[in-house]
C-alpha positions as CSV (number, residue, x, y, z in Angstrom):
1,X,-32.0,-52.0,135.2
2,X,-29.4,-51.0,132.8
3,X,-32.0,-49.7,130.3
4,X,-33.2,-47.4,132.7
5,X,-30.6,-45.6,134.1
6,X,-30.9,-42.5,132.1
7,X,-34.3,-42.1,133.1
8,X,-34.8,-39.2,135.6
9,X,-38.4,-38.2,136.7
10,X,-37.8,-34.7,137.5
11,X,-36.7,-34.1,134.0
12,X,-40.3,-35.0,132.6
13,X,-41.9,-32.9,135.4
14,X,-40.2,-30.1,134.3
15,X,-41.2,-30.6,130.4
16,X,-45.2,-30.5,131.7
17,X,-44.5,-27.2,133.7
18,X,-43.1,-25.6,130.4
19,X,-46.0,-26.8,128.4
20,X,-48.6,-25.8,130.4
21,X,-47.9,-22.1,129.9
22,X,-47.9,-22.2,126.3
23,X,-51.0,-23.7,126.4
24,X,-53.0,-21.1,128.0
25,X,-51.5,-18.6,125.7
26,X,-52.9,-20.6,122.5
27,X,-56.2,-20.4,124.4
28,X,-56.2,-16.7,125.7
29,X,-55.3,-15.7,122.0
30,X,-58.3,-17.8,120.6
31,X,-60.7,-16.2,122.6
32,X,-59.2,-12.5,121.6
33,X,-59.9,-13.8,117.8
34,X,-63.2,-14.8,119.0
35,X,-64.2,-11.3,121.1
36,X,-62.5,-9.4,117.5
37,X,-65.1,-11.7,115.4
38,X,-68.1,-11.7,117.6
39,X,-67.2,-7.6,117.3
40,X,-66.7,-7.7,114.1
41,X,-70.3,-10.0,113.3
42,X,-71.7,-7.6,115.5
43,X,-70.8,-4.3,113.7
44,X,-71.6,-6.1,110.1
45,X,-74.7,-7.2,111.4
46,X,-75.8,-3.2,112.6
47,X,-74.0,-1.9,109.4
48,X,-76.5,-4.7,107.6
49,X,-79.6,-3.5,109.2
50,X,-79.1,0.2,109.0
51,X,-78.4,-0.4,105.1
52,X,-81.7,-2.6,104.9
53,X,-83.5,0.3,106.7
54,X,-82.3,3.0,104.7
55,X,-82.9,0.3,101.6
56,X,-86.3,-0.3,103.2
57,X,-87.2,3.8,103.8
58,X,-85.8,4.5,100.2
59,X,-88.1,2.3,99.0
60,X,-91.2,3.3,100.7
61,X,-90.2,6.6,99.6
62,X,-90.5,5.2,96.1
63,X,-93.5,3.9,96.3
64,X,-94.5,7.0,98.2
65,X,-93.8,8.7,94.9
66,X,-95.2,6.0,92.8
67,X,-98.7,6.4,94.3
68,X,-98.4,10.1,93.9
69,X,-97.5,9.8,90.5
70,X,-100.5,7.6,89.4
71,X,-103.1,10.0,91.4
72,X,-101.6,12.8,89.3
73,X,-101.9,11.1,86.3
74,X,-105.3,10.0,87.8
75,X,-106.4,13.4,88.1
76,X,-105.1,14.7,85.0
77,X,-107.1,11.8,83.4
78,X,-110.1,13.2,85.0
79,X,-109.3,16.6,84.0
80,X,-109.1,15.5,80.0
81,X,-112.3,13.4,80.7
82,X,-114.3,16.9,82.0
83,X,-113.2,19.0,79.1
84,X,-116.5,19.6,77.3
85,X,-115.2,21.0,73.8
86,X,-117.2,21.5,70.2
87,X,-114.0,22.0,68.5
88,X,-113.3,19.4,66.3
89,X,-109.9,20.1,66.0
90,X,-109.2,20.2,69.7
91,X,-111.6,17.6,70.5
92,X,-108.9,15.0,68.1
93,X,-105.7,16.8,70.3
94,X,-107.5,15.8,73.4
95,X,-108.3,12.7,72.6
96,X,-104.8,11.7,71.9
97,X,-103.4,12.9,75.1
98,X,-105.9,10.7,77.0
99,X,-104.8,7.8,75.0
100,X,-101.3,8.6,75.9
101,X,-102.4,9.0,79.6
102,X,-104.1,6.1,79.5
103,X,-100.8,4.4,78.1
104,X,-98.8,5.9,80.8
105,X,-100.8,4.9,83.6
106,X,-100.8,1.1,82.0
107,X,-96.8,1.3,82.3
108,X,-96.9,2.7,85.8
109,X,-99.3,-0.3,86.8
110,X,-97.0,-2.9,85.3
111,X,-93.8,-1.2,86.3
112,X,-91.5,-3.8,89.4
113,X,-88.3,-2.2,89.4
114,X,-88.6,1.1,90.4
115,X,-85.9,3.9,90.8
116,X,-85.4,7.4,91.1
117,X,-84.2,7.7,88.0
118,X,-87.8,6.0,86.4
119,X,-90.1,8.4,89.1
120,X,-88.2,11.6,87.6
121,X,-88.9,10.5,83.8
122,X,-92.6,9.6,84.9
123,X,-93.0,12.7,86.9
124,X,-91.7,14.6,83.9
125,X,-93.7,13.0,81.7
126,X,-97.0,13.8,83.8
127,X,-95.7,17.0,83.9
128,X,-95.6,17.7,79.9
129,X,-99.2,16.5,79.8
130,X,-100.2,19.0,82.1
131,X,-98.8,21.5,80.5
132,X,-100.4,20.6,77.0
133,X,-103.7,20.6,79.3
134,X,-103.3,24.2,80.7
135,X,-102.9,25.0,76.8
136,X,-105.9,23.7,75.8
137,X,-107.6,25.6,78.6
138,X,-106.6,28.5,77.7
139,X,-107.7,27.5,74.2
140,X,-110.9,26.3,75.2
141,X,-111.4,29.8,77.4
142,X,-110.6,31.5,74.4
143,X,-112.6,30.1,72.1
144,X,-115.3,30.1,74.7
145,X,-114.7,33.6,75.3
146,X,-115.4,34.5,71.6
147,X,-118.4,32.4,71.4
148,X,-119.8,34.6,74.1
149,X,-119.0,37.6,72.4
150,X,-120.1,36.1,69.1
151,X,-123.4,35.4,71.0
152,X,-123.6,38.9,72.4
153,X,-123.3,40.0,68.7
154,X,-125.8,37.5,67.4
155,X,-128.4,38.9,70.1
156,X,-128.1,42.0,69.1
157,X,-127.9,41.5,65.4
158,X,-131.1,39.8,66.1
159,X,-132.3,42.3,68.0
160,X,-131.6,44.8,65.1
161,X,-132.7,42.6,62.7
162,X,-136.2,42.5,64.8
163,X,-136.3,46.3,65.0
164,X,-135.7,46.3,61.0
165,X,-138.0,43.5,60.4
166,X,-140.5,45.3,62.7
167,X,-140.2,49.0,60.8
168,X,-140.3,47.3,57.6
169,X,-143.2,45.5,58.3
170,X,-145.0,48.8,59.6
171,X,-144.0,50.8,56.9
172,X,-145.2,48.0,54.7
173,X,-148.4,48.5,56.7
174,X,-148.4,51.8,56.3
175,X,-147.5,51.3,52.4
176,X,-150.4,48.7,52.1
177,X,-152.7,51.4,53.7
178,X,-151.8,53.7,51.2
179,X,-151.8,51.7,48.4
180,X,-155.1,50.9,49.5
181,X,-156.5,54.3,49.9
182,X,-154.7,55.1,46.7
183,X,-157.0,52.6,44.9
184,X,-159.8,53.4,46.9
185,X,-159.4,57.2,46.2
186,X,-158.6,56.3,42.1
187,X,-162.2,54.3,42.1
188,X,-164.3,56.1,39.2
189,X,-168.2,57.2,40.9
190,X,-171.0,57.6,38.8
191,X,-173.8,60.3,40.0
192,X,-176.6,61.5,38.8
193,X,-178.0,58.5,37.8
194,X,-181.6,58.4,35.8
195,X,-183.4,55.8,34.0
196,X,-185.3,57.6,31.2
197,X,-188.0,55.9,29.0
198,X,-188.1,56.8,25.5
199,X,-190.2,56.0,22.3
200,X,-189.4,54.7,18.9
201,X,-188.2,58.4,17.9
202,X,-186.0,58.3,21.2
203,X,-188.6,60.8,22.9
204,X,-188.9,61.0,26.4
205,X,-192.2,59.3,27.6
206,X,-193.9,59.6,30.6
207,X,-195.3,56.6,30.7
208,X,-193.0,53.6,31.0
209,X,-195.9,51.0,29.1
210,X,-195.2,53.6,26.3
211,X,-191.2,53.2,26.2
212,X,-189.6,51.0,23.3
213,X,-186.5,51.4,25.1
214,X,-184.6,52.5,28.1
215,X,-182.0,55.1,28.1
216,X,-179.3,55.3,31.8
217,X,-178.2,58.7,32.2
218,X,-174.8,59.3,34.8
219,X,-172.2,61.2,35.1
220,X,-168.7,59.7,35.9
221,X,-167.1,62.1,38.2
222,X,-163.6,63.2,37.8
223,X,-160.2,61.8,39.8
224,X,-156.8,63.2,39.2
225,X,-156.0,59.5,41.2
226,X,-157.6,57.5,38.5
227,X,-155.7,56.0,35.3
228,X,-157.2,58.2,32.5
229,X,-157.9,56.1,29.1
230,X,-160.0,53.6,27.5
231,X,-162.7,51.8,29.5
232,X,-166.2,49.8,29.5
233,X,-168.5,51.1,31.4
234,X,-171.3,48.0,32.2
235,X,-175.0,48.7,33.5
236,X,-177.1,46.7,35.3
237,X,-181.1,47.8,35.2
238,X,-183.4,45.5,37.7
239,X,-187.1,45.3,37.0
240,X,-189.1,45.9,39.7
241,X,-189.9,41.9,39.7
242,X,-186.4,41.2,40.9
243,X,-184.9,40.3,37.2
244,X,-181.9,41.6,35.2
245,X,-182.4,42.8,32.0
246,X,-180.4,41.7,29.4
247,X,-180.2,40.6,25.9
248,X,-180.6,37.4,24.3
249,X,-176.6,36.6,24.7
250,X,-176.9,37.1,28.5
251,X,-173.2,38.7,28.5
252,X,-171.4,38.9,31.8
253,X,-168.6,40.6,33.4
254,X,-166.0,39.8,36.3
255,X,-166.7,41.5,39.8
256,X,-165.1,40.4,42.8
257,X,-164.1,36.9,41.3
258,X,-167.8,36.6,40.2
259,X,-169.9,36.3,36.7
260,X,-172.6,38.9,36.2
261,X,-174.7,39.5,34.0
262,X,-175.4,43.0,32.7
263,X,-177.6,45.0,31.1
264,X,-175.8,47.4,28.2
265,X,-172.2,48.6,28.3
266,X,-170.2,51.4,26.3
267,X,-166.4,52.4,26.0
268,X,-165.7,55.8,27.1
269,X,-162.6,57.6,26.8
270,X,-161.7,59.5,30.7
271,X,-159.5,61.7,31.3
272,X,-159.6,62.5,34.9
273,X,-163.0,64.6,34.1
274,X,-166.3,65.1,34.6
275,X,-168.0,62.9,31.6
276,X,-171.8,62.7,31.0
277,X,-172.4,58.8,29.6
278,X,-175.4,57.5,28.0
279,X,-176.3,53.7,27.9
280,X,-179.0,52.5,25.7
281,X,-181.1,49.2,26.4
282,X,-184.0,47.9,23.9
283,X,-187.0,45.3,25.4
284,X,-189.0,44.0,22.6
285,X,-191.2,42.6,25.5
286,X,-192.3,46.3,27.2
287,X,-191.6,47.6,30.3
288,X,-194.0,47.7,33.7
289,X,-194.6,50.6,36.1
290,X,-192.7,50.3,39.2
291,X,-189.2,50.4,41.1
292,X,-186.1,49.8,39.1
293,X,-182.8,49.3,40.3
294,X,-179.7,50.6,38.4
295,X,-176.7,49.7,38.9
296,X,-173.4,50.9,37.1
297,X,-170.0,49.8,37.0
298,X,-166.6,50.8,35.7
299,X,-162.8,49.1,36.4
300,X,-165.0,46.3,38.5
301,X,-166.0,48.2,40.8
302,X,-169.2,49.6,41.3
303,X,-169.5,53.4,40.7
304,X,-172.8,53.6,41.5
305,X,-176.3,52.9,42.4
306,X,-179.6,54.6,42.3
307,X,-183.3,53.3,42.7
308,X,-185.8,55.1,40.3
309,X,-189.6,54.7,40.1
310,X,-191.2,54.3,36.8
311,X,-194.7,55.0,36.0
């Protein structure tokens, strides 16, 4: 009983009544840490998502750009493709700018990290090629600008060349013509052609069965046209049985790329005059009555012709 006597219930009862109050403090300032935290997770968590959308926008923005890039460079690919160009040197400049495009579009397929920094050095890059391309168009249009005019020239070159060709060839026509009424005037004629028989004292017989020989009579007429000078002068005499006569040799001479044989010839000396010719044949055999043909001939032409009835 002893040990107890300093024990007073009211003095415990009081301890609990202080200790309750701090106790719903602790717990009032907990849940004030909690509301600040919760507020706090919540703000982090919008700040988070608005980042990760603006992240997320930036980067379709990127890849906006990235897919503009590459159909740029996909056209501009296109563009080098279409050039048409006969220009050797210009046809090697072009084809090392499509190997660089073709280089560039390679990277841009491989590329994973992109940034702005990356589409600004690809756009500028795109952007150089294009404008080495509007050079070479220019170029190209002014080299195809000169071929036209160069064509232009070359039709009417032609066209003059045509007309010249065309005159030339007229007035070689023309010249021809000439040339050949030149030689046709300068041809030598013979008239007055006569076949006279004649005895062994060269008398003139009227008889041809009488004749020991022949004599052709002609004049060669003169032609200021014709080359005056030395020439043979060949006769051909026909009996009237369709044969040449000739001597035992049978001599020939060239007309119109042909052999003939002839009768008699003699070298005269014309000069652009009248000159009376005789041309002397002998027949041991005799001559017959009827139609002879004679025939004379001078610079291989034939001067001319005359059929004469012996009796």
């Amino acid at each position: 009983m002893e040990e107890n006597k300093d024990y007073n219930p009211s003095q415990y009862e009081d301890d609990d009544r202080m200790e309750a109050p701090k106790s719903a403090k602790s717990i009032r300032g907990y849940q004030t840490i909690i509301v600040i935290l919760a507020v706090i997770l919540a703000a982090l968590s919008i700040l988070y998502f608005n980042i990760h959308r603006q992240q997320q926008e930036e980067y379709d923005l990127l890849l906006v750009d990235r897919d503009s890039i590459k159909s740029n460079l996909s056209h501009l690919m296109e563009d080098f493709d279409n050039l048409q160009i006969s220009n050797d040197s210009i046809s090697q400049s072009l084809g090392l700018e499509r190997s660089r495009a073709d280089s560039l579009m390679e990277r841009l397929t491989k590329e994973r990290s992109w940034s702005y920094a990356k589409i600004k050095k690809y756009e500028k890059e795109i952007g150089t090629m294009r404008t080495i391309m509007r050079g070479y168009l220019r170029q190209i249009d002014s080299l195809n600008t000169l071929n036209k005019n160069l064509i232009k020239e070359n039709v009417s070159y032609r066209k003059e060349i045509s007309s010249a060709n065309l005159r030339a060839e007229v007035a070689e026509e023309k010249a021809s013509e000439l040339s050949t009424k030149v030689r046709q005037g300068a041809v030598i004629r013979a008239r007055g052609i006569r076949l006279v028989p004649l005895n062994a004292r060269d008398k003139e017989v009227s008889r041809v069965k009488n004749a020991s020989r022949l004599r052709v009579e002609f004049t060669l007429a003169g032609n200021d046209l014709a080359e005056p000078g030395e020439r043979t002068v060949y006769v051909r005499i026909t009996s009237p049985d369709g044969y040449v006569q000739s001597n035992a040799s049978a001599a020939t001479f060239e007309f119109e790329g042909e052999r003939l044989t002839y009768t008699a010839s003699r070298d005269v000396d014309y000069q652009n005059e009248d000159l009376a010719v005789g041309v002397y044949y002998n027949d041991g055999a005799g001559f017959t009555a009827g139609t002879y043909r004679v025939e004379v001939y001078a610079d291989g032409r034939l001067a001319g012709q005359s059929d004469i009835v012996l009796r």
